[in-house]
C-alpha positions in Angstrom: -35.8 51.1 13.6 -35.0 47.9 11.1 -35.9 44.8 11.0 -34.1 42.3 12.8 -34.2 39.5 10.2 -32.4 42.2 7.4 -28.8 42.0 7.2 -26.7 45.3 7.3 -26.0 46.1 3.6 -22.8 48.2 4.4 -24.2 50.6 1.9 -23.5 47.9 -0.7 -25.2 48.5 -3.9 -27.2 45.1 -4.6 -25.3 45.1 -8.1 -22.2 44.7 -6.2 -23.2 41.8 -4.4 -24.6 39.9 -7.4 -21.5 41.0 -9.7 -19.5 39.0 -6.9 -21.7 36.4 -6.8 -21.7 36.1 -10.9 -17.4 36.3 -10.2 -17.2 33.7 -8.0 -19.7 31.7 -10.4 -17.5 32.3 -13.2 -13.7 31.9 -11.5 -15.3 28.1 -10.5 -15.9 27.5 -14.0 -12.8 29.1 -15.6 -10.6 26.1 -12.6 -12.8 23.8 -14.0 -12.2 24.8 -17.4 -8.1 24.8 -17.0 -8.6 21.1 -15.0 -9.6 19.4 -17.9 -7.5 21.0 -20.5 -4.3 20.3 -18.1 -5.1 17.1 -17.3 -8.2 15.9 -19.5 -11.1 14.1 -19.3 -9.2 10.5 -19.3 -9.1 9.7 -15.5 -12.4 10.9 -14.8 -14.1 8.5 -17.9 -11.9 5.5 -16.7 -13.6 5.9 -12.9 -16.9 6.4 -14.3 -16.7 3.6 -16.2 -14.8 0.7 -13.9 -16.8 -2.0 -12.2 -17.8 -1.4 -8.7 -15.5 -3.3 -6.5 -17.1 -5.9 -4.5 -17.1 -5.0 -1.0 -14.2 -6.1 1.7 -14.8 -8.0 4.2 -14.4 -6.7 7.5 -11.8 -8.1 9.5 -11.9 -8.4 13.1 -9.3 -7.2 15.4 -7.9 -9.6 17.9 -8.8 -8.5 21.5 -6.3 -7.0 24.0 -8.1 -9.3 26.8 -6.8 -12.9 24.6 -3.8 -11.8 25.3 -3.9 -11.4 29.2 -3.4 -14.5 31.4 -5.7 -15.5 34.1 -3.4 -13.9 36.8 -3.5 -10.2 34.9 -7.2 -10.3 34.8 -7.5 -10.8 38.3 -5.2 -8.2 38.9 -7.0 -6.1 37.2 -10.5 -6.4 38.1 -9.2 -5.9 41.2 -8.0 -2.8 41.2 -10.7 -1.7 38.7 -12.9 -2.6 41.8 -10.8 -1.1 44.4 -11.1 2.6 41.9 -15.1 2.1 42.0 -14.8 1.3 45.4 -12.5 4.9 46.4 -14.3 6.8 44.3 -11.7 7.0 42.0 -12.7 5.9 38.3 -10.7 6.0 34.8 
């Protein structure tokens, strides 16, 4: 019987795995090797290097009730009560 917590090797040889492992390592290295002699190191300096903007302020969003007039809100708190009051709600 094995352990639960062991994974199922396959019958991979552990030099396998870690020759994948050291692949992957290496192909991630070799993109970010051909990204700066494509495009250079330029961009990346110039962001480094800016001055944080200052933050925006947040602008608030007019409300869909200012719009209503008195008569539409009645309506509809009416028949918002007369959902609750069915059973029926949104």
């Amino acid at each position: 019987m094995t352990p639960t917590l062991k994974p199922d090797s396959n019958r991979e040889h552990p030099i396998v795995a870690w020759a994948s492992i050291l692949a992957v390592a290496i192909a991630m290295l070799v993109i970010l090797w051909a990204r700066f002699e494509v495009h250079g190191t330029q961009d990346l300096e110039e962001a480094l290097s800016q001055e944080q903007p200052a933050p925006a302020t947040k602008v608030l969003k007019p409300s869909p009730e200012a719009d209503r007039s008195p008569r539409e809100k009645e309506v509809e708190d009416a028949v918002a009560t007369g959902r609750w009051a069915t059973g029926f709600s949104p």
